[in-house]
C-alpha positions as CSV (number, residue, x, y, z in Angstrom):
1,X,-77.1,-40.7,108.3
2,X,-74.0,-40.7,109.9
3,X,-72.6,-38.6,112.4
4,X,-68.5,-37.4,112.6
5,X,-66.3,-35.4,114.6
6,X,-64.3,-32.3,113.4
7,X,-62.2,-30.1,115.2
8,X,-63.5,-26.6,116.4
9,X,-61.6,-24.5,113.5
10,X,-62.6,-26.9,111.0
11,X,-66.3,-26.4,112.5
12,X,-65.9,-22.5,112.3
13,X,-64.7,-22.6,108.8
14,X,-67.1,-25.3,107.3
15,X,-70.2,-23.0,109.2
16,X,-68.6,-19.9,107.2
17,X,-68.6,-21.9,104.0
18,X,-72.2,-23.2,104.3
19,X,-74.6,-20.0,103.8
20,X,-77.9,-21.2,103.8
21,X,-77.2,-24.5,102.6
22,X,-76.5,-27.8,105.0
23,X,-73.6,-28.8,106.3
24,X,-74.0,-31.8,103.6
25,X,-74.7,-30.0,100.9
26,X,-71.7,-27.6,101.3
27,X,-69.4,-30.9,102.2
28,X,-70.6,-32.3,99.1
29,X,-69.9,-28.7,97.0
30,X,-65.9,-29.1,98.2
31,X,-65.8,-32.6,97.5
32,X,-66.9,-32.2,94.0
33,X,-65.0,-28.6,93.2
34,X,-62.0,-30.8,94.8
35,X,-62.3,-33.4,91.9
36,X,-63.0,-31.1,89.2
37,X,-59.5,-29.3,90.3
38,X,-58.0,-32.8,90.0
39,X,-59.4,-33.8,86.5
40,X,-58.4,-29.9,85.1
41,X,-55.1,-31.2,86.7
42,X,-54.6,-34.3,84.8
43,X,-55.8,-32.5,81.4
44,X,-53.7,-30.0,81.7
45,X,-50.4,-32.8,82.4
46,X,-52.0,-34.7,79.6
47,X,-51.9,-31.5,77.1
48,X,-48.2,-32.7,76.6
49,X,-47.6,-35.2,73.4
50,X,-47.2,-38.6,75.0
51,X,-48.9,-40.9,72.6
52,X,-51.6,-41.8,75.2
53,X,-54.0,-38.9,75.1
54,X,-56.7,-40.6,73.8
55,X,-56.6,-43.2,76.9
56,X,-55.8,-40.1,79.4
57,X,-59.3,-38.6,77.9
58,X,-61.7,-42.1,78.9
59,X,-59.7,-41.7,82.5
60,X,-60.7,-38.0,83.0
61,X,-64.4,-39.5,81.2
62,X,-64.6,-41.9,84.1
63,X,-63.7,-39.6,86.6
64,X,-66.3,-37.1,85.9
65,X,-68.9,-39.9,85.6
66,X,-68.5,-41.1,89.0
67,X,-68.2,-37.7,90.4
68,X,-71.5,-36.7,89.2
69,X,-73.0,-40.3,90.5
70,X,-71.9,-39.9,93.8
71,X,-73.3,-35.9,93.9
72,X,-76.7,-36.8,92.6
């Protein structure tokens, strides 16, 4: 466990955002709807013909693979 330092207003918001869940557990939820955003991202740029689709797809592959290591 580790402990860090946040400002007040990042504190207020982060509490609002939590629920019932942990201040972990909702840190962990932002981190992983942050990636997701950046892999639909990189889909959506590779959606244009550029000859390297198929090697845009085992990036986006990779991506989500380690995302879902690092949340379980």
């Amino acid at each position: 466990m580790k402990t860090i330092t946040i400002s007040d207003d990042a504190y207020r918001r982060l509490e609002s955002l939590k629920g019932g869940r942990s201040f972990s557990e909702t840190i962990e939820e932002l981190i992983a709807g942050s990636a997701g955003a950046r892999i639909d991202r990189l889909l959506e740029l590779g959606s244009s013909k550029t000859g390297r689709e198929d090697e845009l797809s085992e990036v986006v592959k990779g991506i989500r693979e380690r995302t879902r290591a690092r949340s379980s």
